[in-house]
N, C-alpha and C positions, 0 to 999 in steps of 0.2 A: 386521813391525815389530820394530826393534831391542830386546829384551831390557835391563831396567834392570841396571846394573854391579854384583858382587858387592858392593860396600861396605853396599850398601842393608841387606843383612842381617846387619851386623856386628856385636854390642852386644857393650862392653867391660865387664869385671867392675866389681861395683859397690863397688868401694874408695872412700875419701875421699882429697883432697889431701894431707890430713895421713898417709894411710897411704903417700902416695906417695915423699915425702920433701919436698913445696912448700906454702907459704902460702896461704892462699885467693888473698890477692891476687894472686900468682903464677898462681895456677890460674886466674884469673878473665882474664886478663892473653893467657895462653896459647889458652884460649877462642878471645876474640875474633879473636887471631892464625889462628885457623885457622879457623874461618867466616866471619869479616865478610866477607872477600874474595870468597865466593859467595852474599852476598846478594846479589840487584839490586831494580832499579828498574823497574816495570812500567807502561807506559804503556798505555792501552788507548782503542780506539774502539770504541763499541758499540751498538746497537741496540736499541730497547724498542718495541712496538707502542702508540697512542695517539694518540685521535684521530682514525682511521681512515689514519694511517700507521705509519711505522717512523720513527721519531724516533731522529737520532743524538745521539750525548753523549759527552764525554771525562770520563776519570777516571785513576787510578792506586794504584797497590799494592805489595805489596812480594813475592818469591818467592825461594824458595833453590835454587842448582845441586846439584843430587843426582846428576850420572851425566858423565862423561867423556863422552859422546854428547850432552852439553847436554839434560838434561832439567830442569826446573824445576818445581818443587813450590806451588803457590799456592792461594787460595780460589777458588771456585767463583765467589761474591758479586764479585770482580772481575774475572775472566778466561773466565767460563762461556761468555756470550752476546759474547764479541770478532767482531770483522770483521777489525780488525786491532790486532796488538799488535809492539808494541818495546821492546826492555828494555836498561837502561843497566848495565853489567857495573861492577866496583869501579873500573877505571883508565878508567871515563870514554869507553869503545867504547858505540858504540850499534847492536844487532842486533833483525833481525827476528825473529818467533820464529813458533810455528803450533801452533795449539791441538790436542795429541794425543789427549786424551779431557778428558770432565770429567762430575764427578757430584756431584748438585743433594744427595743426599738427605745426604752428608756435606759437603757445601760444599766438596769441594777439587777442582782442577783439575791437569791436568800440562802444561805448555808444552816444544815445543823448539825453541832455537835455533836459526836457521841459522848455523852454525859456518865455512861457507863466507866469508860476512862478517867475519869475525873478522881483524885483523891482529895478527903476530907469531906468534911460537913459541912463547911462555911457557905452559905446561900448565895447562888449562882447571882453577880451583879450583871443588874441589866440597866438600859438606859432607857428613857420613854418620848414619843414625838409630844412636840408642841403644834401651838398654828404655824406652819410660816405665811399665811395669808397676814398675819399682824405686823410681819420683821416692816423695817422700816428701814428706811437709809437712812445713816449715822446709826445704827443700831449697833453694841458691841457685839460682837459673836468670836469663837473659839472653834478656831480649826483642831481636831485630836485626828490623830493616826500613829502611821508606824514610817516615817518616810525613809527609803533606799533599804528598808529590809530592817531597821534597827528598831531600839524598843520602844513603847509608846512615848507620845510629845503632844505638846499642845502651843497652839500661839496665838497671837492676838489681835483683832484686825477691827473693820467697820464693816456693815453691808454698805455696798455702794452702788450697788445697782440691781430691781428686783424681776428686772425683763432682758438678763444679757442672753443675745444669740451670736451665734459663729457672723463673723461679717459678710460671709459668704455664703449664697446656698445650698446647700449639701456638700457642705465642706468638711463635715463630722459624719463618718459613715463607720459602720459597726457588723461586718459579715451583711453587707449589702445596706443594710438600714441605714438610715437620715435621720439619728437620733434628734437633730434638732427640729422634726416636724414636731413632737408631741413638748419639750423642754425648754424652757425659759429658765436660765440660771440667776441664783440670787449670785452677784457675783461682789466679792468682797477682798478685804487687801490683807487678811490674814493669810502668813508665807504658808507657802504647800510644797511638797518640794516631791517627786517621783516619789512612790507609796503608798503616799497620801491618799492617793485615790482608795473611795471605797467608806474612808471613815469619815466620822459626822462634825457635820457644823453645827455647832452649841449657841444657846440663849445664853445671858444671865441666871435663866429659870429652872438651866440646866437639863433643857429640854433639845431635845432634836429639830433642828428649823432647817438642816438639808444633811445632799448625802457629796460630799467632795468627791468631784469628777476630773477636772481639767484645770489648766491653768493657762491662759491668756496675758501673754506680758506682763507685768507686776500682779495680774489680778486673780484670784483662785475661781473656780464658780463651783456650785454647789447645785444638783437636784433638788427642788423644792421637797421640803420634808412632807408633805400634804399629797403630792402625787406618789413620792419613796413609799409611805405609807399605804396606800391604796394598792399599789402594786405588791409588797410584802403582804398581804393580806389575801388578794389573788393567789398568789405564787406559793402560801402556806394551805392556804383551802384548797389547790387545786394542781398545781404542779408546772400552772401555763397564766397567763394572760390572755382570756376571749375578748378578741375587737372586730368589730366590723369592716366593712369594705364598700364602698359602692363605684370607687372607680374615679371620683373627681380629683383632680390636679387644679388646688387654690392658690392663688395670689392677692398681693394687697390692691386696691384697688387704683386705676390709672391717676394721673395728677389733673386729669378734665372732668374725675370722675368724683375728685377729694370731699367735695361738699355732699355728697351723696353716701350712703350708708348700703354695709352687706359687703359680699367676699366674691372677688370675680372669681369665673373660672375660664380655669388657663387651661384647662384639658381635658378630655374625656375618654377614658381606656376604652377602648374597642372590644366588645360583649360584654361591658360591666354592665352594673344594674342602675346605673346613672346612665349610660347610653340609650339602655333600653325604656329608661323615664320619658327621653326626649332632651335630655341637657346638651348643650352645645356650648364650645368658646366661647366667652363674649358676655354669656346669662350672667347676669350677680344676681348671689342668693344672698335675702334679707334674711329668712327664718328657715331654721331647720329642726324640723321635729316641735313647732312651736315655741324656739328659743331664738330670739333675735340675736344676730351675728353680724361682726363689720370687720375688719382688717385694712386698714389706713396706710397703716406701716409692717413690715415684716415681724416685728414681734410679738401681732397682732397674730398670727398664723396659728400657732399651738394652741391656741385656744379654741380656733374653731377648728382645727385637727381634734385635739381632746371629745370635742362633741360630737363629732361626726362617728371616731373612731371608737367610743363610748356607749354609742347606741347599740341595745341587744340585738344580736344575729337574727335576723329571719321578720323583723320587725317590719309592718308598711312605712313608712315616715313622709310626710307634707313636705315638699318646699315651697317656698313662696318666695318669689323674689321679680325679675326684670329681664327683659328682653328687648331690647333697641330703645330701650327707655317704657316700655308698657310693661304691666303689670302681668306677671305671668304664675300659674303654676302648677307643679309637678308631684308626682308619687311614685315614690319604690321600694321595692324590699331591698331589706340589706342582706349581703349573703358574709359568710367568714372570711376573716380575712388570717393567710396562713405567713407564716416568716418568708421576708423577701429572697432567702438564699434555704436549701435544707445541708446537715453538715455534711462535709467528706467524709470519704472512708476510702482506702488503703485494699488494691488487689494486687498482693504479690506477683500472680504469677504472670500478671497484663505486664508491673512497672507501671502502673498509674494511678492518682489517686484521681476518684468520682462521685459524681452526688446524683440525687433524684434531683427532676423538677418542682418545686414548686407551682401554686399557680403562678406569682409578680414574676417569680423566675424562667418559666415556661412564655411568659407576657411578654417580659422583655424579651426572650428570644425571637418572638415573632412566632409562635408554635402552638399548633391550632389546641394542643392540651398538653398534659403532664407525662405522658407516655416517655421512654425513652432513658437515657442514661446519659449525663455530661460530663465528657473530660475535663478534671476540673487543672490535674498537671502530669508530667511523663516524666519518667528516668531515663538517661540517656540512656543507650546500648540495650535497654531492656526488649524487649519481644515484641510491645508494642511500636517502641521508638525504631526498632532494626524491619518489621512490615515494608512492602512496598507495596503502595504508599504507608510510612507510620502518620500515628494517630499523633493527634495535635489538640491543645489545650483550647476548651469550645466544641470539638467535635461531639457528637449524636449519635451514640453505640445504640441500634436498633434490633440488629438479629443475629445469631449465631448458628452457621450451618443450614440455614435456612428456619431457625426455629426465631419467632419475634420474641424478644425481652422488652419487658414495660419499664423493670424498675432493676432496682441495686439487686435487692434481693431475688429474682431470677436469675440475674446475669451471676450472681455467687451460686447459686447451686447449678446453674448448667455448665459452669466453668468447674465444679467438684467434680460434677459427672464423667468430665471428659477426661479428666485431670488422675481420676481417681487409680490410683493401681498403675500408673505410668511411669516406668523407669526411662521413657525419652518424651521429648517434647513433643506434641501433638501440632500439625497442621491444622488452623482453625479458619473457616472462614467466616471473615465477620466483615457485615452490613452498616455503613454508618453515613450519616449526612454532614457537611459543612458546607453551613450556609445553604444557598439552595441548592446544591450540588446532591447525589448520591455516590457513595461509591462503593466499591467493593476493595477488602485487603484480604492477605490470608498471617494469621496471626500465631507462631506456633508457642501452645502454653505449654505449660508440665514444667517437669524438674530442668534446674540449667542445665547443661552438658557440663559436664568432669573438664577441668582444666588440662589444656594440651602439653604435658610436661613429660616428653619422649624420655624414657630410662637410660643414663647413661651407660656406655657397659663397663664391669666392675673394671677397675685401675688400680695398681699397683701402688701402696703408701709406702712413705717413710716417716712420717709424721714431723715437720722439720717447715720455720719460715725462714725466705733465705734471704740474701740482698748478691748483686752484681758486685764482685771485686772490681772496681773498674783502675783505672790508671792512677788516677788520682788517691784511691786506696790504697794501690798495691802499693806504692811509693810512698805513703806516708808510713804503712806496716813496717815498712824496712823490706817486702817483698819485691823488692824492683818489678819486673815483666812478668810477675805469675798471674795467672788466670784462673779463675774459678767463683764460686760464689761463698761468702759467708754466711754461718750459721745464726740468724738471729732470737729464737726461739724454739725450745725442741716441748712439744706436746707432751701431755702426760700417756703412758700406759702406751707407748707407742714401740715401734723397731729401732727409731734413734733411739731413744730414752735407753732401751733394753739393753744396746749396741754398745751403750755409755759415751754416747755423744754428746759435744756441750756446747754450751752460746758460748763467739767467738769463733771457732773452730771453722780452720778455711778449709773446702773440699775440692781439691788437685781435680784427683781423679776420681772415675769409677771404672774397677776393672779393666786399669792399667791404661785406659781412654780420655784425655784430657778433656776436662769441664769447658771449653769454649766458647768461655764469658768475660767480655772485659768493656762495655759496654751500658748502658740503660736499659739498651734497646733490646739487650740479651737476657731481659730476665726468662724467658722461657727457656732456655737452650737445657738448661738442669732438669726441671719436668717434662722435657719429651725425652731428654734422654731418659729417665724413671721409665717412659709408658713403656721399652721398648722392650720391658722385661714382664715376666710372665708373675704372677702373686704366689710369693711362697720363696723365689729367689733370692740365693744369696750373695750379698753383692759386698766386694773390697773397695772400701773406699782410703785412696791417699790423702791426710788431710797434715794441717800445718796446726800445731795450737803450742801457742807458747813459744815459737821460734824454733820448735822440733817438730821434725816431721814423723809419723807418723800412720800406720796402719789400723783400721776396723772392718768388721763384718756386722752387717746388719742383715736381717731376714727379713724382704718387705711382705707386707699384707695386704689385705683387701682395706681399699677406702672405705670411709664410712659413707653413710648415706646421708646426700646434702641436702639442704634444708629445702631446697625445691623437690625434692623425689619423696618426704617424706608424707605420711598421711595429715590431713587435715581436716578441716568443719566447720563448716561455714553454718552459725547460729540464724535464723531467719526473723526467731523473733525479739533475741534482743539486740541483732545486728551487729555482730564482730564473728571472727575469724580468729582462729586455733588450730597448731599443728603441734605438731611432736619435736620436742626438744632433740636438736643438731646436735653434733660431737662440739663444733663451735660456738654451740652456745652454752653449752657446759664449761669452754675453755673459757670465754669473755666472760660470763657471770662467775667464774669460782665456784661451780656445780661437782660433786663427784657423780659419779654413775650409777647410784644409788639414790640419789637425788631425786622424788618425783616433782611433775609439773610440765606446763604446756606452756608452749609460745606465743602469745596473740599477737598475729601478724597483719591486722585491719582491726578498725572497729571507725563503723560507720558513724559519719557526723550527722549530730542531733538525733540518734535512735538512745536507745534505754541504755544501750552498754555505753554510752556516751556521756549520757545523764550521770548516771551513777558516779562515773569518774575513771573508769575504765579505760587506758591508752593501749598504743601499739606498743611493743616492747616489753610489757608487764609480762611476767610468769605466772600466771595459775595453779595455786598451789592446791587448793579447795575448795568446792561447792558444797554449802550447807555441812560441813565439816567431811567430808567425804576426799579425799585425794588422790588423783588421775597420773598415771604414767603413756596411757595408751586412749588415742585418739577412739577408738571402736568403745570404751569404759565411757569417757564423758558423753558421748552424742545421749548414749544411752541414759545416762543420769539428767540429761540438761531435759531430753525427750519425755520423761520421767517429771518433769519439772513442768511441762507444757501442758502434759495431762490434768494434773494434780492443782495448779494455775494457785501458787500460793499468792500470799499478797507478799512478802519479802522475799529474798535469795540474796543471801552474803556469800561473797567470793574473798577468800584471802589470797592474795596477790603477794610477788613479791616483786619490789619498782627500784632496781641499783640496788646498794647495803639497805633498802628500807622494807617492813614489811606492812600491810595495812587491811581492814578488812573493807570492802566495795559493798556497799547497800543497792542492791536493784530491787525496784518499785514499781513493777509494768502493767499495762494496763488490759486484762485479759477482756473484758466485753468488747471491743471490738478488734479484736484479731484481724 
């Protein structure tokens, strides 16, 4: 992996404007001149487990170019969890980019563009870190981004403070992590507004002095640019951030304890490698690893987080510190320390989404190792959730059929296996724990069952909408007491149509039999009289049109087939549902019957056909230019589609009088 560009580590002396020979305004001027141009614009698509799926979602952010190799600097909070991201450069290019690492526990992420995309020669504008070990309160700084999705900004503030924490302890947490164990925000009153995050806080010097995170009542706070950097540089070399672990839980020290120096401890995991030292509540540690350490106050904390969690994996390390007031001390190795959550993923054919253990995450469960499978959430009505008992978010998928699963990836291919070549749902039995409980369910996966929609039997048409002559009709028509129903619209290409029947048109009789409708309550009385004839029948109808009565023959046919009996398809991976266009939805849209295209009759919220822009109602005219009449044509193209796992698939729809093309963008690595 490419190396970040020497700039990264450049910090220029901490002179002022004024010692330079220029204005603030000048210098503020210049600034901007020479970062704005490598902010961008971060668009991103992403994924959250919920529900018992992976629910997509669009949002946007703001990030800065840092390296002639197109690396990009942003939050974690926007860019961690992408599928896919595109970023809009200052002159309005818009490039793909590819998430090179990201790390939860400090919220930043590093993206890189593909540069291949790029047109022109003009030399990629980057921006370069300063110290912020020098910022100062009263210092000017420049917030830049892209806030609520628009183009770049910048604005104007003070640092005001160079150790702000959340007020609360772990009150900022990020896919399980306590971003503010390791961060200290320079927090400052330059506005930020939704965006913003992601993009940099500016010197004078036109350097990078943080990376805009959060905002706290009037005040923005920013990642120090000194730790942003460090981590960019992990995260370009290597794809991760390695830290340690040894298991203690620090606090500031008690208020009997103020005059005395070092970091109590509040805790000690159970089989860590601080346990196994000998540490206990209560011990303050003065030195660790030969660096004296104290914590007063809580913003004292990330520092001696930084150092603990700083020290290379596998290393012995000293402490030295206090035990009831004597002098004590200890040795241990540090072992790795792995993300406190590992992500979701998404098993169809359970209805649930689940993750591996971690170790914290295995810790916190109380769970003697990482073995096993957690439910992280369920779909109603799915296979899992219809079990008796169904499975429940927290639950501990252990074995299937008697076979043990350790992780995700077992329980996906023994769930293939079973799964494989099955036109009906499989009885599975599956082994799982909640809490200290075990239990047993039986859990049936495979294909859903075909929707229970009994075939009508065929019925005899006339193709005709009527309304009840009622009283109050019949009497204002100048019909005094006649009975029967009105003709309100006659179908195209039907047996009225043929018959030369028209709106208006009152129907007496059929075959000499009075229509016995004069009521609301009689709208059926005309369509059962219909059923009671055989298809192909010719029937005389007495009707009144124009204050003349009059006789017809119609010949009725066979119903068409309604929009519940016709074929359909249900898409699984970009989540909507498609049938075959109704005789009535050819009459409501102004279709002829030549007319191709499908009906989408679902499309699930927050999946891809969602994303895209995809609704219920839309017609399907075309996939990747190709056009469907028949539900058996598309399964086969869409399936076609799943193999092949392009990165685009444009659907032309048509939505009322409008027609549009739909961009789907889905994410095929994890299916």
């Amino acid at each position: 992996m490419a190396t970040v560009c020497s700039v990264l580590f450049i910090s220029l002396a901490n002179s002022s404007p004024a010692e330079e020979g220029i204005s603030q305004e000048e210098a503020i001027k210049l600034s901007v001149k020479k970062v704005y141009p490598a902010i961008v614009r971060i668009h991103v698509v992403a994924e959250n487990g919920s529900g018992g799926r992976m629910k997509k979602s669009r949002g946007s952010g703001s990030g800065v170019i840092i390296s002639k190799q197109g690396h990009v600097v942003t939050n974690h909070h926007v860019a961690g969890k992408a599928t896919r991201l595109t970023c809009r450069l200052y002159d309005g290019q818009e490039l793909e980019a590819t998430l090179v690492g990201t790390d939860t526990l400090t919220d930043l992420s590093v993206l890189r563009l593909q540069l291949d995309q790029r047109k022109g020669k003009k030399a990629l504008p980057t921006a370069k870190f300063g110290d912020s070990d020098k910022v100062k309160v009263g210092d000017i700084v420049l917030a830049m981004g892209s806030p609520a999705g628009l183009s770049q900004s910048v604005t104007r503030g003070i640092a005001s403070n160079l150790a702000m924490i959340t007020p609360q302890r772990n009150s900022f947490r990020l896919d399980g992590e306590n971003v503010g164990m390791l961060v200290r925000w320079i927090g400052h009153d330059a506005i930020i507004f939704p965006g913003n995050s992601g993009g940099p806080l500016v010197n004078l010097h036109a350097e990078i002095i943080g990376i805009n995170e959060v905002g706290i009542g009037s005040l923005g706070g920013a990642i120090p640019g000194n730790l942003a950097r460090s981590v960019a540089k992990q995260l370009i070399d290597g794809g991760i951030v390695k830290r340690s672990w040894v298991g203690v839980e620090a606090q500031p020290l008690l208020e009997d304890q103020a005059e005395g120096e070092g970091v109590l401890v509040a805790g000690v995991i159970s089989g860590s490698p601080a346990e196994e030292a000998g540490l206990a509540p209560g011990d303050v540690i003065q030195s660790y690893d030969g660096v004296k350490v104290n914590a007063l106050i809580p913003e004292d904390l990330p520092l001696f987080n930084r150092i603990a969690l700083g020290t290379p994996i596998g290393k012995q390390v000293e402490i030295v510190g206090l035990r009831d007031g004597k002098k004590q001390s200890w040795t241990l190795t540090t072992s790795a320390r792995e993300a406190a959550r590992m992500p979701e993923r998404e098993l169809k054919n359970w209805g649930i989404t689940a993750r591996n253990f971690s170790m914290l995450s295995a810790l916190e469960a109380r769970r003697p190792n990482v073995k096993g499978i957690q439910v992280h959430s369920v779909r109603s009505g799915s296979p899992a959730d219809s079990a008796k008992p169904g499975l429940r978010p927290g639950d501990v998928i252990n074995g299937l059929d008697g076979k043990s699963v350790n992780n995700l990836e077992e329980l996906v291919n023994l769930t293939k296996e079973i799964v494989s070549e099955e036109e009906q749902a499989v009885p599975v039995l599956v082994s799982f724990e909640r809490s200290l409980a075990n239990l047993l369910t039986v859990v049936k996966l495979g294909p859903e069952r075909e929707r229970n929609n009994p075939l009508q039997a065929w019925k005899p048409w006339l193709g005709i909408g009527t309304q009840v002559l009622t009283r109050d009709l019949s009497t204002a028509l100048d019909l005094k007491n006649t009975r029967g129903v009105r003709v309100i619209q006659i179908y195209p290409d039907t047996p009225a149509e043929k018959a030369k029947l028209m709106t208006g048109d009152i129907l007496m009789k059929m075959d000499g039999q009075i229509i016995q409708a004069s009521r609301e309550e009689d709208s059926e009385v005309f369509r059962n009289m219909l059923r009671e004839y055989k298809i192909g029948s010719k029937v005389v109808f007495s009707i009144m049109r124009d204050g003349k009565a009059m006789e017809l023959t119609a010949q009725l046919e066979r119903r068409p087939t309604p929009a519940n009996e016709l074929d359909e398809y249900d898409d699984r991976e970009f989540e909507f549902k498609v049938r075959e266009l109704s005789f009535g939805d050819r009459v409501s849209l102004r279709l002829d019957n030549k007319d191709k295209g499908l009906m989408v009759e679902n499309v699930e919220a927050a999946g891809w056909a969602s994303l895209a822009g995809l609704r219920q109602g839309d017609v399907i005219l075309k996939v990747d230019d190709k056009s469907f009449n028949a539900i058996a044509d598309f399964k086969k193209q869409m399936e076609s589609i799943a193999e092949e796992k392009p990165n685009r698939v444009i659907f032309f729809v048509k939505r009322g009088i409008h027609t549009m093309f739909v961009e789907f963008e889905p994410n095929w690595k994890n299916p």
